[in-house]
C-alpha positions as CSV (number, residue, x, y, z in Angstrom):
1,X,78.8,107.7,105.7
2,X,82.3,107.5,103.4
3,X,83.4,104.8,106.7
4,X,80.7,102.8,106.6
5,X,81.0,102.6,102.4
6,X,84.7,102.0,102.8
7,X,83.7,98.8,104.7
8,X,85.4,100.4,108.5
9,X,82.4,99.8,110.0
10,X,81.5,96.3,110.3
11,X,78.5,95.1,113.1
12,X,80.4,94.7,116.8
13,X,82.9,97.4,116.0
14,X,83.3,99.7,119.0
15,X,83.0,103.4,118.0
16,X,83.2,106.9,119.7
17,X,80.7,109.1,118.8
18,X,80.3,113.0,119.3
19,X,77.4,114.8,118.5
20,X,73.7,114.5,119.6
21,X,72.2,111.0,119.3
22,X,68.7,111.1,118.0
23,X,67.3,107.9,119.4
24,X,68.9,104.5,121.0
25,X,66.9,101.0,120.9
26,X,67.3,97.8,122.9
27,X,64.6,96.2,121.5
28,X,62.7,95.5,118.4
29,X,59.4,93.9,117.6
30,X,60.1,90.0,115.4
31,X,57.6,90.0,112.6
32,X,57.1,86.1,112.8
33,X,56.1,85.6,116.6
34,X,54.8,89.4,117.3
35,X,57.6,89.0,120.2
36,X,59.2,92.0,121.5
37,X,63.2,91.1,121.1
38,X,66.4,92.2,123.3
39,X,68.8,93.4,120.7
40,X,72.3,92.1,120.7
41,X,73.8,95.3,120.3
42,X,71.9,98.6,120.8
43,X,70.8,100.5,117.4
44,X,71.7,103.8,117.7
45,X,70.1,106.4,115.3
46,X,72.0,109.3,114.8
47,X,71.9,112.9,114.0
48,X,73.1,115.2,111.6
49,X,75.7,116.8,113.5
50,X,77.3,113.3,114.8
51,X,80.7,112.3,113.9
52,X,83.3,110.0,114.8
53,X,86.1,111.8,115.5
54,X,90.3,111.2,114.7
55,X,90.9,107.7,116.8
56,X,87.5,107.3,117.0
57,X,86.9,103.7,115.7
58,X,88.2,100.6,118.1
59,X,88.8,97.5,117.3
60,X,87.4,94.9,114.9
61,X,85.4,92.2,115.9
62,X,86.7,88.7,115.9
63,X,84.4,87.7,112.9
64,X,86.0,90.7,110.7
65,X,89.4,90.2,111.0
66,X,91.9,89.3,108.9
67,X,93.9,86.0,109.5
68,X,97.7,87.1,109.1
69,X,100.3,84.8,108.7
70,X,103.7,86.1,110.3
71,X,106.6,85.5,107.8
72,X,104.4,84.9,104.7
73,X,106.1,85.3,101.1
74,X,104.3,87.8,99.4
75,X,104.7,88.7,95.8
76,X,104.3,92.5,94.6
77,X,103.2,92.7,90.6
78,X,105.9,93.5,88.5
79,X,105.4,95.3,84.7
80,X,106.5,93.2,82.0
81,X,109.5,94.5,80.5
82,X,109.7,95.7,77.0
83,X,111.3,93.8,74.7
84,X,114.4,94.8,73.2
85,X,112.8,95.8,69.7
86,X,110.4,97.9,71.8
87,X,113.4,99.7,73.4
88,X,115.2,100.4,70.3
89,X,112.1,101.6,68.4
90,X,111.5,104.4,71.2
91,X,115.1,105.7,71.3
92,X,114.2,106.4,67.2
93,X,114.4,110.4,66.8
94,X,111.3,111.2,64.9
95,X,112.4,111.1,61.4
96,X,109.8,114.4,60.9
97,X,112.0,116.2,63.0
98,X,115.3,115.5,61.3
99,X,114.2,116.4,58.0
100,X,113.0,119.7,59.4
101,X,116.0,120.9,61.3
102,X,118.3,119.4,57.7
103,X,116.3,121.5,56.2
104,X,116.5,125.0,58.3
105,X,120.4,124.2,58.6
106,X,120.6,124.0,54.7
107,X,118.6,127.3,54.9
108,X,120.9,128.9,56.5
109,X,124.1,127.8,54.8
110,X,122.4,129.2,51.4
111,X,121.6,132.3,53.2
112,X,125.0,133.1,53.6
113,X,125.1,134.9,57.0
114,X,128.6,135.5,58.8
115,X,127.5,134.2,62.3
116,X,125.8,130.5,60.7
117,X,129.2,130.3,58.9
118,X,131.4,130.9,61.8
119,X,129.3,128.7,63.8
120,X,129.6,125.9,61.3
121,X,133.4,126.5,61.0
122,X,134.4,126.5,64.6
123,X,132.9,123.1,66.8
124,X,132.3,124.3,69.8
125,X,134.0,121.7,72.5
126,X,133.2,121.8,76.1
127,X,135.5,119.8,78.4
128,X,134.1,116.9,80.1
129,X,135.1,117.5,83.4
């Protein structure tokens, strides 16, 4: 039933069914005159095993179609863009995180170690290209 809640099929639509069909009707029985009716369309009840299979639904009716018109302008939604002050407020390093890494580099000044002061003596460079 996930086409027919999805709005796919609509009353006139022609559809291929496989399965076993439980019951078909041409007819039905108008409450108001006590008239035995011809049916536009035939109800079909189905089974449990029915499906419509891959390419199994045709085309639309007339009434459920959409009207298209060829060479229409038609405008996407766009995001609003941040403002500038929004933009320079998230390139911000978290001021947390400075303190913390200022504080394990002073750390390891006042430890003294041979490798922290080597590093911190001799800049690395890398060449840019």
């Amino acid at each position: 039933m996930t086409a027919f809640d999805k709005g796919l099929l609509p009353v006139g639509r022609v559809v291929t069914v496989i399965g076993r069909i439980q019951d078909i009707s041409d007819v039905y029985l108008d409450k108001k005159s006590g008239q035995t009716m011809l049916r536009k369309y035939p109800q079909i009840d189905l089974g449990f095993e029915c499906m419509i299979p891959a390419g199994g639904l045709g085309p639309l009716p007339k009434s459920a179609q959409t009207n298209r018109v060829v060479g229409a302008v038609v405008t996407a939604p766009v995001d609003k863009a941040p403002s500038y002050e929004e933009e320079l407020l998230d390139d911000q390093p978290n001021q947390d995180a400075v303190e913390a890494i200022a504080e394990s580099l002073d750390k390891a000044v006042a430890s003294g170690d041979a490798k922290t002061a080597e590093l911190l003596a001799k800049p690395e460079v890398t060449p840019a290209f």
